[in-house]
Backbone as CSV, one residue per row, in Angstrom:
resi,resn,N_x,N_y,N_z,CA_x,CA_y,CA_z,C_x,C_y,C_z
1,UNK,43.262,-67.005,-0.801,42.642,-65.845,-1.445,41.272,-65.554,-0.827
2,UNK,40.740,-66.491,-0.439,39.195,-66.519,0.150,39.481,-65.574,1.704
3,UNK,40.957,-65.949,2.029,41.044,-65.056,3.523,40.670,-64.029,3.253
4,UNK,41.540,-63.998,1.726,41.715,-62.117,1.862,40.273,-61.569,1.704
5,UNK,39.719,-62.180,0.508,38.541,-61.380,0.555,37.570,-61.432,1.605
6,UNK,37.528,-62.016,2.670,37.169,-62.128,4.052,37.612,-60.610,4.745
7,UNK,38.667,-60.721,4.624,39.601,-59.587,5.595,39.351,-57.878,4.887
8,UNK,38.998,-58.357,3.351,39.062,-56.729,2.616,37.683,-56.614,3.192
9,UNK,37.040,-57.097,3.057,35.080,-57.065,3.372,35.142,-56.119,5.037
10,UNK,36.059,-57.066,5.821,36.334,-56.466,7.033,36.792,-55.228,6.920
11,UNK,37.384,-54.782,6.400,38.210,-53.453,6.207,37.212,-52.081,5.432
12,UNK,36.209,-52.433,4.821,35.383,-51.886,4.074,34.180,-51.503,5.144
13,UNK,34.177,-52.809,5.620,33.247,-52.465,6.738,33.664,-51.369,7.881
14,UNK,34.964,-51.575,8.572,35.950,-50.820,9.636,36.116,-49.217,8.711
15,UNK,36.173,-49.015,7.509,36.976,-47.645,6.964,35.972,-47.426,5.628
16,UNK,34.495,-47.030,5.383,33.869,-46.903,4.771,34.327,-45.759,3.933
17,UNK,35.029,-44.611,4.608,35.236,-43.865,4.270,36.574,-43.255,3.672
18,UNK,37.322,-44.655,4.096,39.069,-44.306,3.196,38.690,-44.725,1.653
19,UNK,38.799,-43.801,0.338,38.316,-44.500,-0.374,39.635,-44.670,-1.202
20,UNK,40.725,-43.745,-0.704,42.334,-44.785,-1.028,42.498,-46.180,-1.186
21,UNK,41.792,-46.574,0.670,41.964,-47.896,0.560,40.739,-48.693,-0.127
22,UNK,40.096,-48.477,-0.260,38.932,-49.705,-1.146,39.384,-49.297,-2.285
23,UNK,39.800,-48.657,-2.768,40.381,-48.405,-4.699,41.452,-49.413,-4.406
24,UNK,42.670,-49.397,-3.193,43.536,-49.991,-3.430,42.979,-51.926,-3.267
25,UNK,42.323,-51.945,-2.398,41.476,-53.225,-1.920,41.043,-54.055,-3.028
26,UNK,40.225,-52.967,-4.460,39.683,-53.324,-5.047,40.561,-53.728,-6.204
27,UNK,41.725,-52.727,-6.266,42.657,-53.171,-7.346,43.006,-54.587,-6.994
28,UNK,43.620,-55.011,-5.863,44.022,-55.806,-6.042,43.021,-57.032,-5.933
29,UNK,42.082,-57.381,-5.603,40.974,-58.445,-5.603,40.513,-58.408,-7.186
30,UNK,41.163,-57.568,-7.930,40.732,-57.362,-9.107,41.896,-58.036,-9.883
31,UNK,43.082,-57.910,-9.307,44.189,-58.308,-10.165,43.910,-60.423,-10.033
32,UNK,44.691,-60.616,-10.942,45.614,-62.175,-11.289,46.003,-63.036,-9.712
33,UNK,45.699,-64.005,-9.594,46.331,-64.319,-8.096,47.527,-64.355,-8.427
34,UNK,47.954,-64.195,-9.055,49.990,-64.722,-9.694,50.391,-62.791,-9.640
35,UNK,49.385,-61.994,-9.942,49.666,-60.705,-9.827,49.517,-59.438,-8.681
36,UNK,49.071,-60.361,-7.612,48.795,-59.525,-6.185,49.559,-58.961,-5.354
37,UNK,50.885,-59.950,-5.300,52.034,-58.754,-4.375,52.706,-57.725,-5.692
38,UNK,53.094,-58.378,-7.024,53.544,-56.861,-7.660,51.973,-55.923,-7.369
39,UNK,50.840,-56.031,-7.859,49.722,-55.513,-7.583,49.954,-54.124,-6.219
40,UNK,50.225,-54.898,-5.469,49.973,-54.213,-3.585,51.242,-53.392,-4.086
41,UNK,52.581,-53.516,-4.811,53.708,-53.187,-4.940,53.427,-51.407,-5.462
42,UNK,53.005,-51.896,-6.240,52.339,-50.863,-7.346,51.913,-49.460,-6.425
43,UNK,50.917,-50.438,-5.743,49.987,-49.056,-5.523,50.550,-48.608,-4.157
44,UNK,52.099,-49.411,-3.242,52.365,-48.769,-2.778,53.296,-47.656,-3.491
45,UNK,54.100,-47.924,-4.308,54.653,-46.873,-5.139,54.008,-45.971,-5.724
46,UNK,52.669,-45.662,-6.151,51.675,-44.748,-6.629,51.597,-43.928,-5.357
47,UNK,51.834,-44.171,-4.121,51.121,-43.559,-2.830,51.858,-42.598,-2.319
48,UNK,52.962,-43.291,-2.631,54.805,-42.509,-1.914,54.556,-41.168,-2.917
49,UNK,54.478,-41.509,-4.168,54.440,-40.164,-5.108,53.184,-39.482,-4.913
50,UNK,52.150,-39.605,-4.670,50.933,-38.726,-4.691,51.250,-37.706,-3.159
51,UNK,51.940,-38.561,-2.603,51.828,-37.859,-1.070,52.899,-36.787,-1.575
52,UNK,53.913,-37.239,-1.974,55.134,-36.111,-2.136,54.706,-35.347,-2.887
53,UNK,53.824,-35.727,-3.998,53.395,-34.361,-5.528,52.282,-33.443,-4.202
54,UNK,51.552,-33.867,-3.420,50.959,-33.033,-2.543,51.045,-32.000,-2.059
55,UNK,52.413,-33.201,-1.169,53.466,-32.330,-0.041,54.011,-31.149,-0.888
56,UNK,54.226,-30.918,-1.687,55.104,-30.394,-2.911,54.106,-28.990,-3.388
57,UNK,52.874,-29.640,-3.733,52.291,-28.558,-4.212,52.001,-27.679,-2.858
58,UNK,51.671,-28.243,-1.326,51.006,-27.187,-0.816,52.178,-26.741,-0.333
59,UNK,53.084,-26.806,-0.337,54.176,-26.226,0.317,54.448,-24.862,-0.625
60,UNK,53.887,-24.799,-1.815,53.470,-23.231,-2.486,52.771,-22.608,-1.939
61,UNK,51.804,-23.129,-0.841,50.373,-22.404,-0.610,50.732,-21.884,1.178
62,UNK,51.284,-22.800,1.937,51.503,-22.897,2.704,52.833,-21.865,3.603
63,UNK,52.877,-20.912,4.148,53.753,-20.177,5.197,54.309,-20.919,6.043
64,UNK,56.113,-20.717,6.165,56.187,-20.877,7.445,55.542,-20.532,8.663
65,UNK,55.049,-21.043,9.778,54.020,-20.570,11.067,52.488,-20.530,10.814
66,UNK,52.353,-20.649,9.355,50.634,-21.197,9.722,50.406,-22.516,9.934
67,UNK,48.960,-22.449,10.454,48.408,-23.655,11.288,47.699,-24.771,9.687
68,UNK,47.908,-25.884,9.764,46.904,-26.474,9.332,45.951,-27.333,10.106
69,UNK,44.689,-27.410,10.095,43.564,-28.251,10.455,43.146,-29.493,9.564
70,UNK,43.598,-30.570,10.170,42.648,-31.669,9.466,41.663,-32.546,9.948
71,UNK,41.079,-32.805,9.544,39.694,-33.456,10.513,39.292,-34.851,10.575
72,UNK,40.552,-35.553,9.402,40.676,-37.304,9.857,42.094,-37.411,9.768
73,UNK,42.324,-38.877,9.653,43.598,-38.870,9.547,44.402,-38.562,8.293
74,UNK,45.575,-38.285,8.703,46.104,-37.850,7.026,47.863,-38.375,6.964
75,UNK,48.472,-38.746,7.928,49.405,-39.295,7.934,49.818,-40.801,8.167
76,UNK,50.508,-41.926,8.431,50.952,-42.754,8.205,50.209,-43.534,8.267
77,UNK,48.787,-43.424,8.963,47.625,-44.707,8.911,46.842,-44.852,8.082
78,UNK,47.004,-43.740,7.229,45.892,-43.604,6.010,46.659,-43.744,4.912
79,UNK,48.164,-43.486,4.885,48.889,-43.711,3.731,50.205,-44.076,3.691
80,UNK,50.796,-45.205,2.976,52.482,-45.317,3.355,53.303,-44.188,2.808
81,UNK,53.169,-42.883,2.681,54.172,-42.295,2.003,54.089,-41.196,3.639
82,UNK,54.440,-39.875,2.994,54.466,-38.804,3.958,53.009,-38.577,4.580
83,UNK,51.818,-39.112,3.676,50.353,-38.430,4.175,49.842,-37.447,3.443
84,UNK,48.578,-37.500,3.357,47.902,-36.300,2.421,47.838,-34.959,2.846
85,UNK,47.965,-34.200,4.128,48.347,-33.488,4.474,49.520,-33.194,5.924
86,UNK,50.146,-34.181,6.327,51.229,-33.328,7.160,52.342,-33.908,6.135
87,UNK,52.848,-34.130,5.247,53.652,-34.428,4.421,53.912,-32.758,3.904
């Protein structure tokens, strides 16, 4: 457990600005050691759905043939589902 919190510190340091991942980081350094992989389980299943309720809503907003611009990452490195915006 001491790795991990070694390795999240690292990750906080590397991605100051994903604050997906330090909520998710924090959940779980927060959870039960007996409760950390359902924990990680969790909030990958919370992720799959936020990306799709996204994908979902802008696809109201969104035309076939327009452009979108995003200015960090927004697909598979920032999130396990579809991504916050090319989903």
């Amino acid at each position: 457990l001491e790795n991990f919190r070694v390795m999240a510190q690292k990750m906080r340091e590397a991605r100051p600005t994903a604050i997906n991942l330090m909520n998710a980081v924090d959940r779980i350094l927060a959870a039960p050691e007996t409760a950390i992989v359902s924990t990680a389980k969790s909030i990958f299943d919370e992720d799959v759905q936020l990306c799709e309720q996204m994908s979902l809503c802008a696809s109201q907003l969104i035309a076939d043939g327009d452009g979108v611009l995003t200015h960090c990452n927004t697909g598979g490195l920032a999130t396990v589902g579809l991504g916050t915006a090319l989903g």
